[in-house]
C-alpha positions as CSV (number, residue, x, y, z in Angstrom):
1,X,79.2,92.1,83.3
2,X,79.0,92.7,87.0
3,X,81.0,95.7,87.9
4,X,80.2,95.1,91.6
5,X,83.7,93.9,93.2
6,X,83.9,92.9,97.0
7,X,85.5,95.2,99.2
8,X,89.2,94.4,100.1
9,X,87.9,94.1,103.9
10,X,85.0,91.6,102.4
11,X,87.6,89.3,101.1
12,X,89.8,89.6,104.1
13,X,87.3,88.2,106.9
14,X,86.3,84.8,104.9
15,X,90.1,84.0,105.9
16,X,91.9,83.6,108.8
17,X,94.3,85.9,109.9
18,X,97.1,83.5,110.0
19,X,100.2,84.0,107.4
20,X,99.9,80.2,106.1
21,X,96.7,82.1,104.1
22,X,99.0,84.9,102.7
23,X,98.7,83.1,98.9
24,X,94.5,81.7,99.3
25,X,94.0,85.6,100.1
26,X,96.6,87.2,97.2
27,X,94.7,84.5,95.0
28,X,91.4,85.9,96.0
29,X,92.3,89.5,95.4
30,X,94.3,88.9,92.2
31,X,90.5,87.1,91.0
32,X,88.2,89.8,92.2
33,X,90.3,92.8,91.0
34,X,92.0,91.1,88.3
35,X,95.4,92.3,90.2
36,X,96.5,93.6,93.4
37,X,97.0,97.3,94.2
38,X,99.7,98.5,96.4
39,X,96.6,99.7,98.9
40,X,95.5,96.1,98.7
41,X,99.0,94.3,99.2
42,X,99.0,96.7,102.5
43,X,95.9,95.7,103.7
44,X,96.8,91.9,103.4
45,X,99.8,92.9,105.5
46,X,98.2,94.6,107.9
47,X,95.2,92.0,108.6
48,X,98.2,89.2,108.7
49,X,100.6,91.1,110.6
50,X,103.4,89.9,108.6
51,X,106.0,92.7,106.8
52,X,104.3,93.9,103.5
53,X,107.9,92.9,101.9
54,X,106.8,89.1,102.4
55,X,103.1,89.9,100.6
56,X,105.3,91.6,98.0
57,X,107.4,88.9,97.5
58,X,104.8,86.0,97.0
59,X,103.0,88.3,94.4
60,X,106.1,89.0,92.5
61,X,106.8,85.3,92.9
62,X,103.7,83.6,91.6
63,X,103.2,84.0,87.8
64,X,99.4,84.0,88.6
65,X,99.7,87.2,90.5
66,X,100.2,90.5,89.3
67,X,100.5,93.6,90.3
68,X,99.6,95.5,87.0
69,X,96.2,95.8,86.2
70,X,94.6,93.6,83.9
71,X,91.9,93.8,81.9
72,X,88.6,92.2,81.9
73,X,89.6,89.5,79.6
74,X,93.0,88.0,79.8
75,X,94.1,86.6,76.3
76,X,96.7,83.9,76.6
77,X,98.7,82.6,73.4
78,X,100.6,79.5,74.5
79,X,104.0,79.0,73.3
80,X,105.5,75.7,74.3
81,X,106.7,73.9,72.0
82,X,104.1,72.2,70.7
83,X,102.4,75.2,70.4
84,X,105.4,77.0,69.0
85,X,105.8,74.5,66.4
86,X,102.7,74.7,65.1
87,X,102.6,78.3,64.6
88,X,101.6,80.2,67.9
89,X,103.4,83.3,67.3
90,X,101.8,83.9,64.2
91,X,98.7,83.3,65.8
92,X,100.6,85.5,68.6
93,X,101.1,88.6,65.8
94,X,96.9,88.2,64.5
95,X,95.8,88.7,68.3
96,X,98.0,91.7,68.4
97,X,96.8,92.8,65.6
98,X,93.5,92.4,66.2
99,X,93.8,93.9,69.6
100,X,95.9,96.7,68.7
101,X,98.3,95.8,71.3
102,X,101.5,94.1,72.2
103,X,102.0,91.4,74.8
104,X,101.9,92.3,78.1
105,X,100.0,95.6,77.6
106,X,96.2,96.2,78.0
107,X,93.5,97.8,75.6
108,X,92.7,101.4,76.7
109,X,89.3,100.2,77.2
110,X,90.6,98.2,79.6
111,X,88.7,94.5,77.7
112,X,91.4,92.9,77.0
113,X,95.0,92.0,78.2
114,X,97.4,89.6,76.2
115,X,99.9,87.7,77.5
116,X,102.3,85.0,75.8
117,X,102.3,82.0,77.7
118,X,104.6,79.1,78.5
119,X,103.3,75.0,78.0
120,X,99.7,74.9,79.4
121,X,99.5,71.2,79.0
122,X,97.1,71.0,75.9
123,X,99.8,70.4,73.6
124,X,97.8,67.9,71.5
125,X,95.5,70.8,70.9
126,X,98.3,73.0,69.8
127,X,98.2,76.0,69.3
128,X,96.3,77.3,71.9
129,X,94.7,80.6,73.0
130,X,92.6,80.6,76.3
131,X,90.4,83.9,77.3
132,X,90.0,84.3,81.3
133,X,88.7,80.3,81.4
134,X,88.0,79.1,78.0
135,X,90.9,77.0,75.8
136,X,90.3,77.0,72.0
137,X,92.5,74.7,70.6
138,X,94.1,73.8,67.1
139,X,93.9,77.3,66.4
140,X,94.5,78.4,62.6
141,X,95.4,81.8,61.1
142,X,92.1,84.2,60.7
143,X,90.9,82.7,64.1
144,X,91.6,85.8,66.3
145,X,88.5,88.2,65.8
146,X,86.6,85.1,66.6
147,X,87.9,84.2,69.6
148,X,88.1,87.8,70.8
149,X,84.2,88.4,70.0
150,X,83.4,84.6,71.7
151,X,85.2,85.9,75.0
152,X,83.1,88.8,75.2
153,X,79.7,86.9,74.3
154,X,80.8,84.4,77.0
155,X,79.9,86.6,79.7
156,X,76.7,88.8,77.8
């Protein structure tokens, strides 16, 4: 894994400094940092000129966004109803399990981050778990570890 992350100011001057870039640049930041720090939503402000309460508002807005930090893999259960109906929160409680954490929380190692999801639009895959970029599909019970241990040989 590369720890080496772009300075705020990097990612700042491949954009304009116009406000109709306010979301391409949150975007950015919430991909190289895996969230966006209150230093960082300041500095968007400041190279934009625009009041920090409007930066604030489109990351609170956006469900993409956060400004929590996440961990380096971002666990997804999806719970639409497809999903639902073919037993996502069960697959929801193994992950937990497995992770020895609840949704919405992050490991102390800071690996892993799981969050329950609404429709993803792979419903005839259902259920569905997707790490950072990768969907596994028509996920059964006693799946979890393996998915969990696939995320992290994804990037090895």
């Amino acid at each position: 894994m590369n720890d080496k992350k772009r300075s705020i100011e990097e990612i700042l001057i491949t954009f304009p400094s116009a406000k109709r870039f306010s979301l391409a640049i949150l975007q950015e930041v919430q991909k190289e940092y895996k969230y966006i720090s209150p230093d960082n939503l300041k500095a968007i402000s400041n190279y934009l000129a625009i009041p920090i309460s409007d930066i604030f508002s489109m990351a609170t807005y956006y469900k993409s966004l956060s400004l929590e930090k996440k961990g380096e893999f971002i666990i997804k259960v999806c719970d639409g109803t497809a999903c639902h109906i073919r037993g996502s929160l069960s697959v929801l409680d193994e992950v937990k399990r497995a992770l020895n954490i609840n949704e919405g929380e992050t490991t102390p190692d800071g690996l892993f981050s799981l969050e329950i999801v609404n429709c993803v639009g792979a419903c005839a895959m259902a259920p569905v778990v997707i790490c950072n970029q990768d969907y596994f599909g028509n996920v059964k019970l006693g799946k979890a570890k393996e998915i969990i241990n696939s995320c992290v040989k994804a990037v090895d």
